[in-house]
Each structure stands twice: as C-alpha cells, then as structure tokens.
C-alpha positions in Angstrom: -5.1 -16.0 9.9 -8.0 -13.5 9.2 -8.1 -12.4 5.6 -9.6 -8.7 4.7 -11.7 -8.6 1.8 -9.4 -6.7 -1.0 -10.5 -4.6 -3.7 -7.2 -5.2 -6.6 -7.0 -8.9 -5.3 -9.8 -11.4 -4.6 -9.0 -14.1 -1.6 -9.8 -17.9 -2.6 -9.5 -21.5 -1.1 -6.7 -23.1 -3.5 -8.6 -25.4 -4.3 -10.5 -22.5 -6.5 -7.2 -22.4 -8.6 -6.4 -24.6 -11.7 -3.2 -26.4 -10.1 -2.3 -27.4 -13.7 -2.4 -23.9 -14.8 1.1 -22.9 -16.4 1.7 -19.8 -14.1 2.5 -22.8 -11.6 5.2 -24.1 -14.3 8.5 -22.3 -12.1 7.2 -23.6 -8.5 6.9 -27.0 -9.4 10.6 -26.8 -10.9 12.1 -25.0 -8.1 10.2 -27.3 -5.2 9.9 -30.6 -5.9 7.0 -31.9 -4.0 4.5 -28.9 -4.9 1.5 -30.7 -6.6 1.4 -32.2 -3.1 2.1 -29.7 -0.6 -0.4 -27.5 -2.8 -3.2 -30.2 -2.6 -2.4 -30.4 1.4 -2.6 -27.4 1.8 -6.2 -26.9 -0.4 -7.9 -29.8 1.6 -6.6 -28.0 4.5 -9.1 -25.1 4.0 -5.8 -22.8 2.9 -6.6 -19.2 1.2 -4.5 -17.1 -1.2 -4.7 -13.7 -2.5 -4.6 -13.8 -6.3 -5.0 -11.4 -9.1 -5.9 -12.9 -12.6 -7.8 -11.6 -15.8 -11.4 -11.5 -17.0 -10.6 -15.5 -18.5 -9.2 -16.1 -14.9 -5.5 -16.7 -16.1 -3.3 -16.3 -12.7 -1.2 -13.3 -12.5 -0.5 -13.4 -8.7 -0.5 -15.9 -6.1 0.3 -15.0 -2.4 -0.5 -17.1 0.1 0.6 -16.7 4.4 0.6 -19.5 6.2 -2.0 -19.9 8.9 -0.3 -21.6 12.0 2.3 -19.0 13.0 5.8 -20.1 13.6 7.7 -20.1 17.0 10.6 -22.1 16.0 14.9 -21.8 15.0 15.4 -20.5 11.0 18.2 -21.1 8.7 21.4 -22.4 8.9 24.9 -19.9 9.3 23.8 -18.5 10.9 20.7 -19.9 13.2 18.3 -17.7 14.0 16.8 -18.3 17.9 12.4 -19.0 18.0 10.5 -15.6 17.7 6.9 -15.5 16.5 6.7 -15.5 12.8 4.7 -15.2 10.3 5.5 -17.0 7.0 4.6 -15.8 3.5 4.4 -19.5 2.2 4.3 -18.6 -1.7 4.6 -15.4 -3.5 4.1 -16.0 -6.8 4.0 -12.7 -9.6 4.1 -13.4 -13.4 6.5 -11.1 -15.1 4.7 -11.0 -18.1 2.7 -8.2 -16.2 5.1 -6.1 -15.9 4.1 -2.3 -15.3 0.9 -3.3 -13.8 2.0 -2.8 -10.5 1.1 -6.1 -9.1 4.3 -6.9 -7.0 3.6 -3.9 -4.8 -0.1 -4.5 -4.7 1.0 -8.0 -3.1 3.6 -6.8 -0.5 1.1 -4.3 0.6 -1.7 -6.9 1.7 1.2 -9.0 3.3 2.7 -6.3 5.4 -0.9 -5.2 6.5 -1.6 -8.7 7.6 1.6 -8.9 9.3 1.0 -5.5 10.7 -2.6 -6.3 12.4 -1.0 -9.8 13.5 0.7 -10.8 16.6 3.8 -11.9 15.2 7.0 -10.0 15.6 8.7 -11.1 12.5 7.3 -12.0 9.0 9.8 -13.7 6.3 10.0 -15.5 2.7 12.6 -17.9 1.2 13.4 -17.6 -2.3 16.6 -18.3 -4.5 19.1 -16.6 -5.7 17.9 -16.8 -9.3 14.6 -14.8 -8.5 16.0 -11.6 -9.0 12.7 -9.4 -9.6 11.7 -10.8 -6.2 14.3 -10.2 -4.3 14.7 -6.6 -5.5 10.7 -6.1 -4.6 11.5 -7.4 -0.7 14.6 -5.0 -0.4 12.6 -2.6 -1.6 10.0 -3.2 1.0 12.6 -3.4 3.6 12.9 -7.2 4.1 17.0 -8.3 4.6 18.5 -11.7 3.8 19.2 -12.9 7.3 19.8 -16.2 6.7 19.8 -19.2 4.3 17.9 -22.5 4.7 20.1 -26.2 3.6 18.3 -26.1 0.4 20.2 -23.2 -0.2 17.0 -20.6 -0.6 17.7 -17.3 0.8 15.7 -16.2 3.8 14.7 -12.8 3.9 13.0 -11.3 6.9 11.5 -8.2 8.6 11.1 -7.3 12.4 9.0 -5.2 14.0 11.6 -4.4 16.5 13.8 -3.4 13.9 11.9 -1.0 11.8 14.1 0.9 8.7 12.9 4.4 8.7 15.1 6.0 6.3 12.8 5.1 3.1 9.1 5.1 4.0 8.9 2.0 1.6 11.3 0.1 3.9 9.0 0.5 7.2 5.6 0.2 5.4 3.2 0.1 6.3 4.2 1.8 9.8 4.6 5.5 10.1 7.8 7.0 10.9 7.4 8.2 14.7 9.5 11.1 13.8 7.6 12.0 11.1 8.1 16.2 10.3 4.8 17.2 10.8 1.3 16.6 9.6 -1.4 17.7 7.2 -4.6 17.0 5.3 -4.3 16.1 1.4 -7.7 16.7 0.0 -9.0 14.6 -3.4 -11.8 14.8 -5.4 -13.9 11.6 -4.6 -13.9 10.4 -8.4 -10.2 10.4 -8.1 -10.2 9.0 -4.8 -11.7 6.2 -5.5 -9.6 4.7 -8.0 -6.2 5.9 -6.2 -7.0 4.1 -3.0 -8.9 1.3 -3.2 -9.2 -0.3 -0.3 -10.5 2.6 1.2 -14.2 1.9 1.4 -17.1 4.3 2.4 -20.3 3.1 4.0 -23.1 3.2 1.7 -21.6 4.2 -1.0 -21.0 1.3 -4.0 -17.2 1.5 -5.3 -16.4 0.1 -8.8 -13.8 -2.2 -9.0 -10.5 -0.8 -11.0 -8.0 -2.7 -12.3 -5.4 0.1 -13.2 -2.3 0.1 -11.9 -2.2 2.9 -9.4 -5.1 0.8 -7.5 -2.7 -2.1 -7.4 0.2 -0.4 -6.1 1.3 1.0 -2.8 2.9 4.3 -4.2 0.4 7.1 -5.3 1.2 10.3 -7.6 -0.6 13.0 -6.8 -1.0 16.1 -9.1 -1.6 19.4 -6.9 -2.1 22.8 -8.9 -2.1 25.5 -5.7 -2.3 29.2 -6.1 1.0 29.4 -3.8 3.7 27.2 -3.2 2.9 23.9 -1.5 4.2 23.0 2.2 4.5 19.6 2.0 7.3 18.5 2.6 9.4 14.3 2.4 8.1 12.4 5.0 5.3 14.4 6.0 2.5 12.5 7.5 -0.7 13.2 5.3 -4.5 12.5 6.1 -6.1 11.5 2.8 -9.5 14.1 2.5 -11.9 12.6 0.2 -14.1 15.1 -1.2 -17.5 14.4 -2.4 -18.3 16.8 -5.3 -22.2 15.3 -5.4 -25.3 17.3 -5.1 -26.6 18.0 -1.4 -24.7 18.9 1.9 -21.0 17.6 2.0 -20.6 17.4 5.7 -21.3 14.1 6.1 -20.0 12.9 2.8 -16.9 14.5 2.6 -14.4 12.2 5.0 -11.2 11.6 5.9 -10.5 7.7 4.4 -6.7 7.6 4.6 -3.0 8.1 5.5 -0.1 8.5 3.9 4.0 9.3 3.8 4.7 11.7 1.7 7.7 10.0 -0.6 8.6 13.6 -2.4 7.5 16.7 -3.7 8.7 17.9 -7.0 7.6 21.2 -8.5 7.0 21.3 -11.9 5.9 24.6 -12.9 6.3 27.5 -10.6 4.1 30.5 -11.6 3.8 29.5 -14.8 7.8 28.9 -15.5 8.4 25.5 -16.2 10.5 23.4 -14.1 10.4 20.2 -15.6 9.7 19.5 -19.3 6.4 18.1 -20.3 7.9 14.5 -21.6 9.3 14.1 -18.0 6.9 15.4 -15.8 4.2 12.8 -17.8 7.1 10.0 -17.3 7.3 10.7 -13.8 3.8 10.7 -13.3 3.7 7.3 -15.1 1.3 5.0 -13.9 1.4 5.8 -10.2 -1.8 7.9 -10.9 -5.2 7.6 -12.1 -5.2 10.9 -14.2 -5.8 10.5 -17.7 -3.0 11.5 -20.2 -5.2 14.5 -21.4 -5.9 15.5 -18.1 -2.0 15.0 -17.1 -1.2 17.9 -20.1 -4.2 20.0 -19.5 -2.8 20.8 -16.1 0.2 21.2 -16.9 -0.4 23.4 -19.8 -3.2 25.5 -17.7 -2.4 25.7 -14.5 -0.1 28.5 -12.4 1.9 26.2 -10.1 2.5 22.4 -10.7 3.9 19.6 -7.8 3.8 16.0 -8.1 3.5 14.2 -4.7 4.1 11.1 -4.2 2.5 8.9 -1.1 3.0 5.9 0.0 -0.4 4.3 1.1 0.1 3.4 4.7 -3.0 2.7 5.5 -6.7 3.2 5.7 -9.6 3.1 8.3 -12.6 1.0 6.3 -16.1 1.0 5.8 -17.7 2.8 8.9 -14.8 4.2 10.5 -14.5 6.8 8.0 -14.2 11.0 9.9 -16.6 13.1 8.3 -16.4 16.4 7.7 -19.2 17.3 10.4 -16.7 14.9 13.1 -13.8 16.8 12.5 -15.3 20.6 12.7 -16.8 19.0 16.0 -13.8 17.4 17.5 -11.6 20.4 16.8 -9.8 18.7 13.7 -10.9 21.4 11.1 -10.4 24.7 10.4 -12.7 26.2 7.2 -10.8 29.5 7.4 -7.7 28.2 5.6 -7.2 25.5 2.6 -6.4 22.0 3.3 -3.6 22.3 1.5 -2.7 25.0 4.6 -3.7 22.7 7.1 -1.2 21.8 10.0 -1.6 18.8 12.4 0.0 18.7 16.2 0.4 15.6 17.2 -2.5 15.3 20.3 -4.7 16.2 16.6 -3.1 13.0 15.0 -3.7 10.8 17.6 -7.4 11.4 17.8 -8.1 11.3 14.0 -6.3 7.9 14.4 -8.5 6.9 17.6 -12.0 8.4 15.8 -10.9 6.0 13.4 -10.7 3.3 15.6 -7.4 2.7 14.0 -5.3 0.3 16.4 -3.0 2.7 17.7 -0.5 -0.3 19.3 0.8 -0.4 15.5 1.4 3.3 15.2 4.0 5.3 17.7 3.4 9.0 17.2 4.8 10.1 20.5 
C-alpha cells in the first residue's frame, strides 16, 4: 500500500505509537488479542495515519491493511471473493468532537481506495459504535454483511457508486454532473481550506483548524449579481495569488470540487437569512474568521454560502497555471470566474494537464 504524505494527518510505523496509551483503552476491550495483533503488525513494518496534539496524545488512528484481500466475507449472507481493501482499524476519540477529524479520516481512506486496484473497500465495527457507523453511512458505505463475532461489515463498491449525495460517492465525481465552472480563492484562504493541495515552491504552514481536517468546505462568495452555481456542479478550485509580481504563473488551478448547495443569504442587500444562522451554518466548515464572517455579511450587496465537497486535488507540480490555461483554451479574461462555464472536452483536459488519472473519473 503506498501512503501520500498528508498535511491534517502525519503517517507513522505503529511502532511510533504508545500501545499503552489510553486512546487504545476501547480496542483492547472490544478485540481481545489486540496488544498482539498491534505488535504483529508494528514488527511487520505496518503504517497508520494518526492525528494527535502538540504533547502527542492520539486523537485518530486509521490504519489499511497492506495485503489486499481476494477472499469470501461474512456470514448470512456470504459474500463471493472480489478484491478488497480492508480499513483494518479506525480509531477517532470523541472527546474531539467538532474538530472535524472523522471526515478528515474517511477522506484519506477513500483516496487510497480510489488510486488502488481494489474494487471494494470495507470496515467491521459493532453495533455499539454508533458515531462510526453514522460517519460510514454518511460516506456511503452499507452494512452488507455480518462476521461470526457478530461485528457489522460495512462496505463500498466501485461498481456500485451512490450518486444521489456527493458525500456518498466521494471521492468520485458524479458523471452526470450539471455543468462545470471555476471557483476562484484568494491564496491565503486557499491554503488553509484545502490542504492537501500543495504548490511547487511555495512553503505551506501546517493548520490544524477544522475546515483543513474535513472533507466539506464553506465557501463565502459576495458577487455583484446573482451566482450560477448551482447543487452538484462540478467546480475547478482557482487559487489566486494576491503577491507582488506577475500572477500568470502563480495563480493555478489546485483543485476540484461538488458543489453540495448554494444558499443566498443576502440578495441586494435584503437579508435572507439572519445573521445568528448564516454564522451557524458557516460553522466550522470554513477558515474565515468570525469578524470577517460579519463584516461581509454586514458590507456586502449579495451574500451565498457554497458548500464543496473536496474531491480531489492534483499535488505539487501538476498544478494549471494561469499562463497554461489562457494557452490551452481553458480561460477566458473577458468575463469573471464566477461567469466561467466548462464543456466537458474543457474538463477533461484540465483533468489530463493535471495528469490526474482519468480511469477514476467518467465524465463522458
């Protein structure tokens, strides 16, 4: 299993973690035998992804398991061998609540999963694990099966994607998607938002807010007119660099995105939603801080929260530049990103300038 280096989350042997911390306290109840399937598994050269705080107490363990699976699953009913990939141990304390975490982990799973050649990826948990189980239906994973020990097995195919939340298929795109557009962000927001979205030679600090944990974005637009964006809209993340000197080669596409909604908020200058729920929706699914959240709201002509979910990202050196895009066709400076409309020949080479592995998104 290839591991990608990840901003929120830091990738270690297990043998870098404390097996006698507390945070392991639940697993060794639940699993008899895990002091020694964890210390297999750690002289066995295993990785996890974990989150934990500046006196490196555990707040997330997620570990896949390297050998892929090609074998029968569950009892009543049996499901036949397919490749699988197993997410051995998830692992989220709910003392951190709020901090987004639990999405954060799903994502780098389902992105491994994603790149892999394995058709199906699962997790077993029981019935008692309630928070979990409402995070895997959330991210479209469905109790297929049950094991003898009684664990619930809970499962996602690739050949049976659910497209009617774009939470459920994440990370792939729906192929039906309504149409397609460029969402352009100031880099120092950027940065923060979507963090795994590195930049060649530039240095990114390392956040630890919620919104750079989580999968779904909130993104404040103020336009002059009314916004065409629209649920389920495919959106091109536009990162723009607000430094000194030429932007053509700074400014760069980083990103994609399904739009989850649009809601207006203030429409020419008539408010649409009151202040104490606008902030609450905007909650912490954004990076804006809470002065900045009023002063637009209290400033600006037209309000609309969207909200994204982070599909995906292209990485350090596959990056479009501005300078690529007004090359290849993919730009028009006459009219606003916000105006900006994609056909679908347009999608596929931004994804293929990317070198984005296009087996892993249907557009057609």
């Amino acid at each position: 299993m290839v591991f990608d280096n990840c901003m929120s989350f830091h990738i270690v042997p297990f043998g870098d973690c404390d097996l006698s911390d507390t945070f392991f306290d639940s697993l060794r109840a639940d699993y008899p035998g895990f002091n020694q399937w964890f210390q297999t598994k750690s002289n066995a050269g295993y990785k996890a992804y974990i989150d934990c705080d500046e006196n490196g107490k555990l707040h997330v363990f997620v570990a896949l398991k390297q050998d892929p699976e090609f074998e029968e699953l569950g009892v009543d009913p049996v499901l036949p061998p397919v490749p699988r990939l197993k997410i051995s141990t998830i692992k989220i304390d709910e003392s951190f609540s709020g901090q987004r975490l639990g999405e954060g982990a799903m994502g780098i799973a389902l992105w491994t999963w994603a790149r892999s050649k394995e058709r199906q990826i699962y997790v077993t948990t029981f019935k008692k694990q309630k928070s979990l189980i409402q995070l895997l239906e959330k991210f479209g994973f469905k109790n297929v099966t049950r094991l003898v020990n009684g664990e619930l097995v809970y499962l996602r195919d690739k050949e049976d994607v659910d497209y009617s939340d774009p939470r459920k298929s994440f990370p792939y795109i729906n192929p039906r998607f309504p149409k397609a557009k460029y969402l352009p962000i100031k880099d120092i927001f950027h940065d923060s938002m979507f963090q795994y979205s590195d930049l060649k030679g530039v240095i990114k600090q390392e956040y630890s807010l919620p919104v750079s944990n989580g999968i779904t974005k909130i993104y404040i637009a103020a336009p002059i007119t009314k916004l065409s964006y629209s649920e389920g809209d495919l959106v091109f993340i536009y990162r723009m660099y607000t430094g000194d000197g030429p932007k053509k080669y700074k400014s760069a596409v980083t990103s994609y995105c399904t739009v989850g909604k649009v809601i207006p908020i203030v429409h020419n200058k008539e408010i649409i939603v009151p202040f104490e729920k606008y902030r609450d929706m905007v909650g912490n699914k954004s990076v804006y801080p809470d002065e900045l959240i009023e002063d637009i709201f209290n400033r600006e002509k037209n309000v609309y929260l969207i909200e994204l979910i982070y599909n995906g990202y292209f990485g350090t050196g596959n990056n479009i530049n501005l300078d690529t895009l007004r090359k290849n066709g993919l730009w028009n400076d006459n009219i606003h990103p916000y105006d900006s409309l994609l056909s679908r020949e347009q999608v596929q080479k931004i994804f293929t300038l990317g070198n984005c592995d296009v087996q892993n998104i249907n557009i057609n």
